[in-house]
C-alpha positions in Angstrom: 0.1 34.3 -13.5 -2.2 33.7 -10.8 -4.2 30.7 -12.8 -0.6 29.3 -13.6 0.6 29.3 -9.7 -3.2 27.7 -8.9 -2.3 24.9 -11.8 0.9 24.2 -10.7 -0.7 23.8 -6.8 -3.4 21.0 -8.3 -1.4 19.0 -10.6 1.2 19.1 -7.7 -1.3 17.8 -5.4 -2.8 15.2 -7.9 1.2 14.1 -8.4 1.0 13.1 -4.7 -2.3 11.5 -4.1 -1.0 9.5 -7.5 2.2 8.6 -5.8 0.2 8.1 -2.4 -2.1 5.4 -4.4 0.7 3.7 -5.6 2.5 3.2 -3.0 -0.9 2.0 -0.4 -1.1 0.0 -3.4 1.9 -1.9 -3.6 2.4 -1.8 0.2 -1.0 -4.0 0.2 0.0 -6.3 -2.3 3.8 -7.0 -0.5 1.8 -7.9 2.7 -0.7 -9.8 1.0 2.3 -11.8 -0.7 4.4 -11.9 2.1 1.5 -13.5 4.2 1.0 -16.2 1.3 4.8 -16.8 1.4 4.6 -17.2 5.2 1.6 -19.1 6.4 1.6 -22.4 6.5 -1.7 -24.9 6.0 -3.9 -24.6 9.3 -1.7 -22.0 10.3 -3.6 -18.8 11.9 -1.2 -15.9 12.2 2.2 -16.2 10.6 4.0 -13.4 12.4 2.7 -13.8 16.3 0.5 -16.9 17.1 0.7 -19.8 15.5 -2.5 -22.2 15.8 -2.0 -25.2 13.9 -4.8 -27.7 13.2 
């Protein structure tokens, strides 16, 4: 019982650094894409300042 309760803790924990991965992972690639989808050419920042050529 003991051994069971100490699995149950780790995979638990693994399920949220898997989940925590994901979603860092995703969240990256929306901001990456949204920053593509955004900027213009000679643009600097596309959300604050915009510095054009």
């Amino acid at each position: 019982m003991e051994s069971f309760i100490l699995n149950s803790k780790v995979t638990s924990r693994f399920k949220l650094y898997v989940i925590l991965t994901i979603a860092l992972f995703y969240t990256q690639k929306l901001q990456l894409y949204e920053y593509h989808n955004l900027s213009l050419p000679g643009e600097y920042s596309p959300s604050t300042n915009t510095f054009y050529d």
